[in-house]
N, C-alpha and C positions, 0 to 999 in steps of 0.2 A: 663709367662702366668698365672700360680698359683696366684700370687702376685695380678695379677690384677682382675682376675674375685674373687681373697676376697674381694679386693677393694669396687668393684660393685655390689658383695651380702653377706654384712655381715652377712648376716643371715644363710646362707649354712657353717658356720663355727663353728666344735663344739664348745661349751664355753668353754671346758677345753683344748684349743687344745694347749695354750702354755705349760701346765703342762706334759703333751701326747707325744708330737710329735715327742722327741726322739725316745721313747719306738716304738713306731706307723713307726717311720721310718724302726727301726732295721729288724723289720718282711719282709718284703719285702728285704732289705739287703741280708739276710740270707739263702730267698728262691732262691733268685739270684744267690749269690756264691754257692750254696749248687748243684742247677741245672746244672749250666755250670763251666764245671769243667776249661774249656780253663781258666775264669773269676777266680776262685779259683786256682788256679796254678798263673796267674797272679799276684796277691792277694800275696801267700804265696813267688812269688819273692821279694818282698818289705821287707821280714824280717830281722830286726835290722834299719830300716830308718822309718822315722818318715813320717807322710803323710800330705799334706799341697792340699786344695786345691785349686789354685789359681783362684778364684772368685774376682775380683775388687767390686763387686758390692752386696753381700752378708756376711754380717756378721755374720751371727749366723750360718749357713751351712757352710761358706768359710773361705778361710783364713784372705779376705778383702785389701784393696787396700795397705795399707802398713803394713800387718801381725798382725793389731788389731784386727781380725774378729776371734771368736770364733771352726771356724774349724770343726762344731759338726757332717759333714759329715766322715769326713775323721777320729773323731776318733772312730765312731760306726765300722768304717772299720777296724781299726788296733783292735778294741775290738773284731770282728771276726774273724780278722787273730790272733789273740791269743789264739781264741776259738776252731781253726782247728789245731793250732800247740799241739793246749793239755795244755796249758798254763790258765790257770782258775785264774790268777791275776786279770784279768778283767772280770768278771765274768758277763756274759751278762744277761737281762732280761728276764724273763719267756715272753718263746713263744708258743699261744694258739697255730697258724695256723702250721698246716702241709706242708712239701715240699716235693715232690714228683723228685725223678731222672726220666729224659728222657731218 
């Protein structure tokens, strides 16, 4: 759905957004795992395996139809699951936005 309504208004799209939109993802990521812990326990079961997300149809988010796709979901993921283990290898991107626990 994303996809398309850029499609159809190019102009609702920031101009820096390919530069961004890792960074711009991760915030939201974070508040995510950070809120539900079900979702962060989740998360931190995956530790030592690599994360792939099998997307056919997305390459720069996905893993892509036969593991050419960039994966930049899945590694914003394992860069906060390193960042909950205490692990600061992957040393995330400065986050303005606040999260708040329920």
């Amino acid at each position: 759905m994303g996809r398309k309504f850029q499609r159809e208004h190019p102009d609702t799209v920031r101009t820096d957004w390919e530069s961004v939109k890792t960074d711009v993802m991760y915030t939201p990521l974070k508040c995510k795992f950070s809120i539900y812990r079900n979702l962060k326990y989740m998360l931190l079961s995956t530790l030592g395996y690599v994360l792939v997300e099998a997307s056919p149809h997305d390459i720069f988010w996905g893993g892509g139809r036969d593991g050419e796709g960039l994966n930049y979901l899945e590694r914003l993921l394992m860069k906060l699951r390193s960042e909950f283990v205490g692990d600061d290898t992957h040393k995330p991107p400065e986050i303005s936005a606040t999260c708040h626990e329920t």
